[in-house]
LOGU-35111 format. One record per atom (N, C-alpha, C): residue in three letters; residue number from 1; atom name; x, y, z. Coordinates in pm, 1 decimal. Example, Ala and Ser with C-alpha at 12.3 -4.5 7.8 and 13.67 -1.06 7.14 Angstrom:
// residues 2
  residu  num  atome         x         y         z
     ALA    1      N    1319.0    -569.0     780.0
     ALA    1     CA    1230.0    -450.0     780.0
     ALA    1      C    1320.0    -330.0     780.0
     SER    2      N    1285.0    -225.0     708.0
     SER    2     CA    1367.0    -106.0     714.0
     SER    2      C    1290.0       3.0     787.0
// end
This chain:
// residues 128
  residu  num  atome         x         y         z
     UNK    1      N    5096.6   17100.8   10966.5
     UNK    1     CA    5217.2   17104.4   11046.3
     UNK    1      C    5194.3   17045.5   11185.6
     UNK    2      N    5071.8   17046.3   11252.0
     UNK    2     CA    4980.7   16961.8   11395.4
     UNK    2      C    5046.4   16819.9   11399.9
     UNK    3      N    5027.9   16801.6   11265.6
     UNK    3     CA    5031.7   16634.7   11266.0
     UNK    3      C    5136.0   16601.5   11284.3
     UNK    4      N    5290.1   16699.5   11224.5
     UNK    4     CA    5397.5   16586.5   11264.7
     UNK    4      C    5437.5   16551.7   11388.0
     UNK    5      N    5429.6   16645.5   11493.0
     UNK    5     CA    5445.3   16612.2   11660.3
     UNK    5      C    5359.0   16479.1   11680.3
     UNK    6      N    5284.5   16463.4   11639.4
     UNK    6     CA    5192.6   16368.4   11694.6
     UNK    6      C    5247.4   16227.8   11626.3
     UNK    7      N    5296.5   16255.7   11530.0
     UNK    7     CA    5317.2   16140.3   11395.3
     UNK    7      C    5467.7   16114.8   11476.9
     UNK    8      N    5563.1   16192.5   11543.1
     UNK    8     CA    5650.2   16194.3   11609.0
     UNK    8      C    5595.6   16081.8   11712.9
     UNK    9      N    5537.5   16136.2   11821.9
     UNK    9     CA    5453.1   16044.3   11942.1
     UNK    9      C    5444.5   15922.1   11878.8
     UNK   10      N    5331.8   15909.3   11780.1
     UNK   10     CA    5322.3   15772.3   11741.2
     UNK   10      C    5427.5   15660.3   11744.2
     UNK   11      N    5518.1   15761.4   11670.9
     UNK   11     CA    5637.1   15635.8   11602.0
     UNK   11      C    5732.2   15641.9   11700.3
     UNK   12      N    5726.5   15701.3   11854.8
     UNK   12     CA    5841.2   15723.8   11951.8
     UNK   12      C    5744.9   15583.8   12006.9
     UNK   13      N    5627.0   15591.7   12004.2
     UNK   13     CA    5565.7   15487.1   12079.2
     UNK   13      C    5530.0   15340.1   12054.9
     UNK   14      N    5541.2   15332.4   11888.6
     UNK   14     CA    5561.9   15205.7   11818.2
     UNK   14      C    5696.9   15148.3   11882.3
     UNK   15      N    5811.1   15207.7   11802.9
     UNK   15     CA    5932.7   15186.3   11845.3
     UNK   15      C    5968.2   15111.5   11994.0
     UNK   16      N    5910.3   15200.8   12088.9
     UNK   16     CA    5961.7   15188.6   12236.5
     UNK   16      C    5879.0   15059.5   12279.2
     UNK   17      N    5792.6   15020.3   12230.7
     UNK   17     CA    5655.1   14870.7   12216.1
     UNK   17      C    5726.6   14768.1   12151.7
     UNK   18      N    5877.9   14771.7   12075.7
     UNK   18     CA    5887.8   14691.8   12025.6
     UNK   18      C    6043.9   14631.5   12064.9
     UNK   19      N    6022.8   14654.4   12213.2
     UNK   19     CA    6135.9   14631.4   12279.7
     UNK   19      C    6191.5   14464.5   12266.2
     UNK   20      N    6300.5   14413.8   12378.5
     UNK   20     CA    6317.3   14277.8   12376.8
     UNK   20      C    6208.3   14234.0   12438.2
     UNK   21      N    6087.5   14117.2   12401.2
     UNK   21     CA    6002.7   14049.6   12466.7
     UNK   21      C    6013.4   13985.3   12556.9
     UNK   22      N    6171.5   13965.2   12563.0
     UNK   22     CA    6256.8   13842.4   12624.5
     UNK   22      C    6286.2   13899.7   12795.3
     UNK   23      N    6278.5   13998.9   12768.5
     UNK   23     CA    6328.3   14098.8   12917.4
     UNK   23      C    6212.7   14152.9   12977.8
     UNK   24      N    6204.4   14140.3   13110.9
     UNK   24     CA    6091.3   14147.3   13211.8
     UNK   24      C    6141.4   14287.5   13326.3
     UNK   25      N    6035.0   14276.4   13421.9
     UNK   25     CA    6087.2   14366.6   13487.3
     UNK   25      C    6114.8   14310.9   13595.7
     UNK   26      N    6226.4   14457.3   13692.2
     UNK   26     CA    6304.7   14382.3   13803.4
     UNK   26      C    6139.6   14294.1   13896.0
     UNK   27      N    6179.7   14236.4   13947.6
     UNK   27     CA    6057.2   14166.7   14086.1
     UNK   27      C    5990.8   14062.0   14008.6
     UNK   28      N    6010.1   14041.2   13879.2
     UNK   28     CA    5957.6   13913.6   13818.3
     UNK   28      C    6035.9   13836.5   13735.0
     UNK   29      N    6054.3   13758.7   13761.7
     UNK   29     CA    6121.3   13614.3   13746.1
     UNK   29      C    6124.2   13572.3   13605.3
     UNK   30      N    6258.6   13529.7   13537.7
     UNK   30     CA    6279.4   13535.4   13428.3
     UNK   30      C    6207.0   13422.8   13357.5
     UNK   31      N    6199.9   13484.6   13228.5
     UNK   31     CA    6139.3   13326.8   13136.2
     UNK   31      C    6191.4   13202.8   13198.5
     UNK   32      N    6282.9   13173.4   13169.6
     UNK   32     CA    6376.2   13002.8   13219.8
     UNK   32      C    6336.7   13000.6   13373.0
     UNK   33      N    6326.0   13066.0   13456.6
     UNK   33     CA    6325.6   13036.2   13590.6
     UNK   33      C    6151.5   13008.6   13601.1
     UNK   34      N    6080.2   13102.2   13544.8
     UNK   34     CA    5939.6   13082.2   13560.6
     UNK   34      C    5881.2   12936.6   13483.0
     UNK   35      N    5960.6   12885.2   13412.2
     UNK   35     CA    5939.9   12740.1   13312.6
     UNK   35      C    5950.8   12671.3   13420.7
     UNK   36      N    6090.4   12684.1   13489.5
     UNK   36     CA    6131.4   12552.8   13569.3
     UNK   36      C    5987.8   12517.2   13689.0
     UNK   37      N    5962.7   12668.1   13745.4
     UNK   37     CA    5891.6   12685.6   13872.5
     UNK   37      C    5773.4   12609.0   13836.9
     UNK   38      N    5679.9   12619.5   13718.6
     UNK   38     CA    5558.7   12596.8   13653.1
     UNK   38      C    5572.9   12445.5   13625.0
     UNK   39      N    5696.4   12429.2   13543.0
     UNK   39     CA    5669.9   12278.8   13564.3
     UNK   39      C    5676.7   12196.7   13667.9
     UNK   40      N    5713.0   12222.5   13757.3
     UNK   40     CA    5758.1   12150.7   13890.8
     UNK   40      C    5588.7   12154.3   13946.9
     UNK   41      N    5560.0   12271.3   13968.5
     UNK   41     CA    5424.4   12307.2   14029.4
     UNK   41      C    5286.0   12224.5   13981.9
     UNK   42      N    5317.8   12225.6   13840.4
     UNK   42     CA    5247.0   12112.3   13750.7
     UNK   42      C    5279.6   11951.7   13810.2
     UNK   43      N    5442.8   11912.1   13817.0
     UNK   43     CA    5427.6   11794.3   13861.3
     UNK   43      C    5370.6   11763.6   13999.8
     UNK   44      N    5380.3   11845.9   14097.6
     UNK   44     CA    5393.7   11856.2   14209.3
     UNK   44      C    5193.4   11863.5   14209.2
     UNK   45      N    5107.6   11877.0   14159.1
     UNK   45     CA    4950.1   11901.5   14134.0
     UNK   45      C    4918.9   11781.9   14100.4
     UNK   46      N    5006.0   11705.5   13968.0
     UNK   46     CA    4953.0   11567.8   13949.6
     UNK   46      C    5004.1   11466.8   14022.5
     UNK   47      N    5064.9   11494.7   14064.5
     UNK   47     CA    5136.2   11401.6   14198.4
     UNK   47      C    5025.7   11411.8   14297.6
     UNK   48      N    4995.8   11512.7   14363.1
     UNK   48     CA    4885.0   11481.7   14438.0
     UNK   48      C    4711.5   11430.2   14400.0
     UNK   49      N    4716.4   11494.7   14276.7
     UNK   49     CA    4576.0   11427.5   14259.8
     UNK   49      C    4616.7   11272.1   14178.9
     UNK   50      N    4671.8   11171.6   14150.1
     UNK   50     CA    4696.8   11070.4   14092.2
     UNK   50      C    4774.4   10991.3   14169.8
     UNK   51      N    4857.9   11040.4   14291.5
     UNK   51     CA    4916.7   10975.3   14350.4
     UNK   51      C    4896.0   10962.3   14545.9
     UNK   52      N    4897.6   11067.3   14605.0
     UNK   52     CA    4923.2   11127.4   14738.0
     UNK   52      C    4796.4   11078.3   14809.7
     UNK   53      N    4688.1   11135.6   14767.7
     UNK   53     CA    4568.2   11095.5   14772.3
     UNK   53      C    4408.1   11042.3   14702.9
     UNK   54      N    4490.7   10962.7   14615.5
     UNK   54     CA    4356.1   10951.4   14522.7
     UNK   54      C    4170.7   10934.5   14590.9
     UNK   55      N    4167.3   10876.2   14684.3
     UNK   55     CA    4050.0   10853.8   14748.0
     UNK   55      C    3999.8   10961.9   14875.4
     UNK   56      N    4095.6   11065.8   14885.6
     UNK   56     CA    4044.9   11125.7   14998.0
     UNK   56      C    3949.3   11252.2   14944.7
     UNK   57      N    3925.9   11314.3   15013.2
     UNK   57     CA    3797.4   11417.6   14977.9
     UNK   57      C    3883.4   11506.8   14877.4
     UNK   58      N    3830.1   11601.4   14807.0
     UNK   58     CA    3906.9   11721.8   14769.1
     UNK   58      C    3918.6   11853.4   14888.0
     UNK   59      N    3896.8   11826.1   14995.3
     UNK   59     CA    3907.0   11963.8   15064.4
     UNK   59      C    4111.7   11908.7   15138.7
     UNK   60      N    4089.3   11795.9   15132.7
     UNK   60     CA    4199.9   11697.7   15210.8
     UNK   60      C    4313.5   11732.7   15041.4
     UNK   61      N    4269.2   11728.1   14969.9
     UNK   61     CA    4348.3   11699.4   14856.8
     UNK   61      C    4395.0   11896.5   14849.7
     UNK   62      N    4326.0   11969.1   14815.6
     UNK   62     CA    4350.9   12104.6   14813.6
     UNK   62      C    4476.3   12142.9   14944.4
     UNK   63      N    4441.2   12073.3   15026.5
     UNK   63     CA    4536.6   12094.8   15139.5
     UNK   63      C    4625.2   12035.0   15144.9
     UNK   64      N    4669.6   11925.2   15051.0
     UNK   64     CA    4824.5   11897.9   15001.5
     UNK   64      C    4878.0   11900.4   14895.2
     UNK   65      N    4760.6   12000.4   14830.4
     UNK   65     CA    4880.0   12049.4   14732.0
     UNK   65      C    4913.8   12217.1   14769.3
     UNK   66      N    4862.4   12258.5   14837.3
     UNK   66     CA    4948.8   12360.8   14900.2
     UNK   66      C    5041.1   12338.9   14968.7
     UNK   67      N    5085.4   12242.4   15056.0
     UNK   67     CA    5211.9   12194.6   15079.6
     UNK   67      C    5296.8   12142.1   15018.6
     UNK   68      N    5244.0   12104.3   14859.5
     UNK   68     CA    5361.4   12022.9   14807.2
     UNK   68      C    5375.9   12204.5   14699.4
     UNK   69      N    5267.3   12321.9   14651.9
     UNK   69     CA    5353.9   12426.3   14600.1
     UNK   69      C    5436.6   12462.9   14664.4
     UNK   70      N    5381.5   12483.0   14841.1
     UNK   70     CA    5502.7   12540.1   14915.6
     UNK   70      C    5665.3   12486.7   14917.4
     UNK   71      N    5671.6   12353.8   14924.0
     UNK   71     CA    5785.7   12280.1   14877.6
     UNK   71      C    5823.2   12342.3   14744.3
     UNK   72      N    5766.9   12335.0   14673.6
     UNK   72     CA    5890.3   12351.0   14519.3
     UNK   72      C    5879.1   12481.0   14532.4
     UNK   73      N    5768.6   12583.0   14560.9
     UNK   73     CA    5856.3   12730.5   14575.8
     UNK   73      C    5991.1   12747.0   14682.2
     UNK   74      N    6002.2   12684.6   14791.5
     UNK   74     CA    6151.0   12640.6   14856.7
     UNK   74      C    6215.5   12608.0   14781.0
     UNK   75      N    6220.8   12466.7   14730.6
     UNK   75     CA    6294.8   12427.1   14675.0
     UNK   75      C    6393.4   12548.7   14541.0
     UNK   76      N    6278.9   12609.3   14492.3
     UNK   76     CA    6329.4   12707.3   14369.2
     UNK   76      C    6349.6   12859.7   14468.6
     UNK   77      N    6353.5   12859.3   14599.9
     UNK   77     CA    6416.0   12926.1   14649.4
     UNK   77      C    6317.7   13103.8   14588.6
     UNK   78      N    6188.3   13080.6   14611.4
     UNK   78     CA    6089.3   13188.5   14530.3
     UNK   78      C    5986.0   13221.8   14610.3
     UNK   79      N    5944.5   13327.5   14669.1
     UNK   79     CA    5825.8   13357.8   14777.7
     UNK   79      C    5700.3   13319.3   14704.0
     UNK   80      N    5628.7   13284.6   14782.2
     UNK   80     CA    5435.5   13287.6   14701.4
     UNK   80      C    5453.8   13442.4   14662.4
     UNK   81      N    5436.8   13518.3   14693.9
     UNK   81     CA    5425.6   13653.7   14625.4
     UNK   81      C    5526.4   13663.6   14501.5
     UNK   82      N    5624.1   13629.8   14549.0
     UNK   82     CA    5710.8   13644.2   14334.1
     UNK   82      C    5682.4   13614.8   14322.1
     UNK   83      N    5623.7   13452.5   14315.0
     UNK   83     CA    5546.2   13367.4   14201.8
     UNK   83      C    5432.7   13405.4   14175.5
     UNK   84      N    5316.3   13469.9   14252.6
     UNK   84     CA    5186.5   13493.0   14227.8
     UNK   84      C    5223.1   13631.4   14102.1
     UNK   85      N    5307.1   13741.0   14147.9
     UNK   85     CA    5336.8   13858.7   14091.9
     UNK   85      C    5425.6   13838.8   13948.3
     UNK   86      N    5489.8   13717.1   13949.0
     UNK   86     CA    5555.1   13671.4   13800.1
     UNK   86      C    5400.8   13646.0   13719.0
     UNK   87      N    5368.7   13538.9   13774.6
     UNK   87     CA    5274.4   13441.2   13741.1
     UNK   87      C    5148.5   13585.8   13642.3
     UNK   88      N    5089.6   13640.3   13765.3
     UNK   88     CA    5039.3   13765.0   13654.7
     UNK   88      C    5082.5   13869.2   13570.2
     UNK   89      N    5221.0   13870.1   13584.6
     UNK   89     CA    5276.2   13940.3   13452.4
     UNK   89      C    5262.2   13875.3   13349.0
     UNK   90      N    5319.0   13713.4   13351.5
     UNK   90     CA    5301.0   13641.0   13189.3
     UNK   90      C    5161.6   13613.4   13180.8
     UNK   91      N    5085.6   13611.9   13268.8
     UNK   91     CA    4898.0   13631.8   13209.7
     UNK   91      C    4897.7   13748.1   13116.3
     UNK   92      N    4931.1   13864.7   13156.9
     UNK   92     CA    4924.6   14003.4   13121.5
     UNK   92      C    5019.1   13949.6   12942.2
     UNK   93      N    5126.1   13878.8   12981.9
     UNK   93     CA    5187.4   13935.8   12844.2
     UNK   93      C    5201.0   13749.2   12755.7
     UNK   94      N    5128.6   13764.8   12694.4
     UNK   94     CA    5059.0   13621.6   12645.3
     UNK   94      C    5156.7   13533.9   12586.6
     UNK   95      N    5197.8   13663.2   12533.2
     UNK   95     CA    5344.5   13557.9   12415.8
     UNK   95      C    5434.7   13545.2   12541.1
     UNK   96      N    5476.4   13635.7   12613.3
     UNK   96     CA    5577.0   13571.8   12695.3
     UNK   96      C    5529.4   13416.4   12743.9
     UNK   97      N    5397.1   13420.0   12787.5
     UNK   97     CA    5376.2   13296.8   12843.9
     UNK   97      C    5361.2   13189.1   12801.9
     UNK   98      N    5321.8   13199.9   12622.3
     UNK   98     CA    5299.0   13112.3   12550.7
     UNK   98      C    5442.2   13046.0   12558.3
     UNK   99      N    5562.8   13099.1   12509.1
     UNK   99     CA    5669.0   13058.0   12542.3
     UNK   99      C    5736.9   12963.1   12629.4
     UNK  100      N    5712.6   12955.3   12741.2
     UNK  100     CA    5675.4   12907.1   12904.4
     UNK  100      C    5625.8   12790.0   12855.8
     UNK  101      N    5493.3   12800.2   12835.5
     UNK  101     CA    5384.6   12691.4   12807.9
     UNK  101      C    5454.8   12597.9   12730.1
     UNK  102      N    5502.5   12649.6   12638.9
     UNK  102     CA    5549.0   12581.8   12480.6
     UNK  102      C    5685.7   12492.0   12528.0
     UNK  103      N    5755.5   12531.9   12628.9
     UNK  103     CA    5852.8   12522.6   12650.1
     UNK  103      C    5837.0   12409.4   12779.1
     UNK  104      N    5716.9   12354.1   12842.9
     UNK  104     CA    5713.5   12319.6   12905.7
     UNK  104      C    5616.7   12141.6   12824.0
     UNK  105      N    5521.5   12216.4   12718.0
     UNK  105     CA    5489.2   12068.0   12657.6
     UNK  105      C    5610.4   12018.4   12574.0
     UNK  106      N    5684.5   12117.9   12535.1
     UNK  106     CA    5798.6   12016.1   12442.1
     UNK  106      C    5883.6   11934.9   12572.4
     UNK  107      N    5876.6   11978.8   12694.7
     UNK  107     CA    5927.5   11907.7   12760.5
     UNK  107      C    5865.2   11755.6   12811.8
     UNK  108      N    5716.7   11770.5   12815.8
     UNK  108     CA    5589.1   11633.1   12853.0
     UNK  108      C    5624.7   11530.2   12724.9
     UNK  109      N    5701.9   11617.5   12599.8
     UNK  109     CA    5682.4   11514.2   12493.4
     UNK  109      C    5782.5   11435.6   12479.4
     UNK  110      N    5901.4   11456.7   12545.8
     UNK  110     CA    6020.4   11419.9   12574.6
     UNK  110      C    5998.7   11308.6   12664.2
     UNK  111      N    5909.9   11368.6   12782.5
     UNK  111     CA    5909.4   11222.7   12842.7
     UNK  111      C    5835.7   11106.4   12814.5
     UNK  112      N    5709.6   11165.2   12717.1
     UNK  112     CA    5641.6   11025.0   12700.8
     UNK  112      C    5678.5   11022.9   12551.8
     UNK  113      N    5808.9   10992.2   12562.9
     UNK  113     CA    5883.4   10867.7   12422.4
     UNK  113      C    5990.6   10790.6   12473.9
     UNK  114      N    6028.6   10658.1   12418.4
     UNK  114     CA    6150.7   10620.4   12470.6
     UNK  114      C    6147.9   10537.0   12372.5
     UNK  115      N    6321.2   10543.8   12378.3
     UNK  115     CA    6358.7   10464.8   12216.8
     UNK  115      C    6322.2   10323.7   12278.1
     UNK  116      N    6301.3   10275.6   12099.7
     UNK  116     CA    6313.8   10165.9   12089.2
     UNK  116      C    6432.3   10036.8   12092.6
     UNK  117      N    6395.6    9929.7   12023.9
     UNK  117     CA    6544.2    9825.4   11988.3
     UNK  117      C    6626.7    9907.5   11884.9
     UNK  118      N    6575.4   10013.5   11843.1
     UNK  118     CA    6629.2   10046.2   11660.6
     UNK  118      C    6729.7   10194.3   11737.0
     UNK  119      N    6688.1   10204.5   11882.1
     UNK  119     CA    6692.2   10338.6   11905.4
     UNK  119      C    6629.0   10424.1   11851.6
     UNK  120      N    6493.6   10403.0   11761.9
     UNK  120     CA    6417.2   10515.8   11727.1
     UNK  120      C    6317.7   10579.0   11845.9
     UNK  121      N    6297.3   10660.4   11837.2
     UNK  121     CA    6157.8   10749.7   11971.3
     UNK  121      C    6047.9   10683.2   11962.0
     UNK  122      N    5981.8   10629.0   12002.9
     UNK  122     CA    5856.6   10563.9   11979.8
     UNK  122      C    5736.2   10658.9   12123.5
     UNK  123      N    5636.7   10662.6   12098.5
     UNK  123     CA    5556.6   10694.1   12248.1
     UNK  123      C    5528.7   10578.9   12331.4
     UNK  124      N    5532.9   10618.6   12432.6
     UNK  124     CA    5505.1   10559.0   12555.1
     UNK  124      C    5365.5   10542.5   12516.3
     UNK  125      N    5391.5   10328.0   12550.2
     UNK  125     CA    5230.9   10281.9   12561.9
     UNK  125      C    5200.2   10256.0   12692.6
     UNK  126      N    5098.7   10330.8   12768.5
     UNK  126     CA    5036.3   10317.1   12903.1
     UNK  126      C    4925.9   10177.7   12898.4
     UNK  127      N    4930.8   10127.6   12959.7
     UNK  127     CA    4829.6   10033.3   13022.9
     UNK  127      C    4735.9   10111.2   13102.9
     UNK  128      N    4585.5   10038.9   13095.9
     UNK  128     CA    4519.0   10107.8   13164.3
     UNK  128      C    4429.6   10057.7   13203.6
// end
């Protein structure tokens, strides 16, 4: 008779674990908003190392890309602290982030295609 309280617990605690994945808590920044922020932050990283300063030191380079995160966290209107405090929640919750992630290469794959004469998708051929 011990066991069913507990067998109770269990399955109050399965249940309540198997909430919407989709829903976060208040002070961290939703899936779609944390995609946009990440990719920007991403462009805004290879922009500086491939473009801004390719030849200068990395201590010179580290120090503009903190000005160019600080820009797109403005721009997305988001403190360094939400973003640092989002940013380790979807560490913490993997699938949320995989999501994010996933959601951000289907977006890289979008850009490197462009139709052809046929209008079919072809990839982007880089010269190099």
């Amino acid at each position: 008779m011990r066991a069913i309280p507990g067998l109770w617990i269990l399955l109050w605690w399965v249940v309540s674990s198997c909430g919407n994945d989709k829903q976060v808590p208040s002070g961290v920044l939703p899936p779609d908003k944390m995609q946009e922020l990440v990719w920007d932050m991403m462009r805004a990283d290879q922009f500086v190392v491939s473009f801004a300063l390719p030849a200068d030191s990395t201590l010179q380079k580290e120090k503009e890309k903190i000005k160019w995160y600080n820009r797109v966290l403005a721009i997305h209107q988001v403190s360094e602290k939400e973003f640092k405090e989002s940013f380790a929640y979807y560490q913490d919750h993997p699938n949320l982030m995989a999501v994010i992630m996933d959601s951000i290469a289907r977006k890289e794959e979008k850009i490197d295609v462009v139709p052809n004469r046929k209008g079919k998708l072809v990839p982007v051929q880089l010269e190099e």
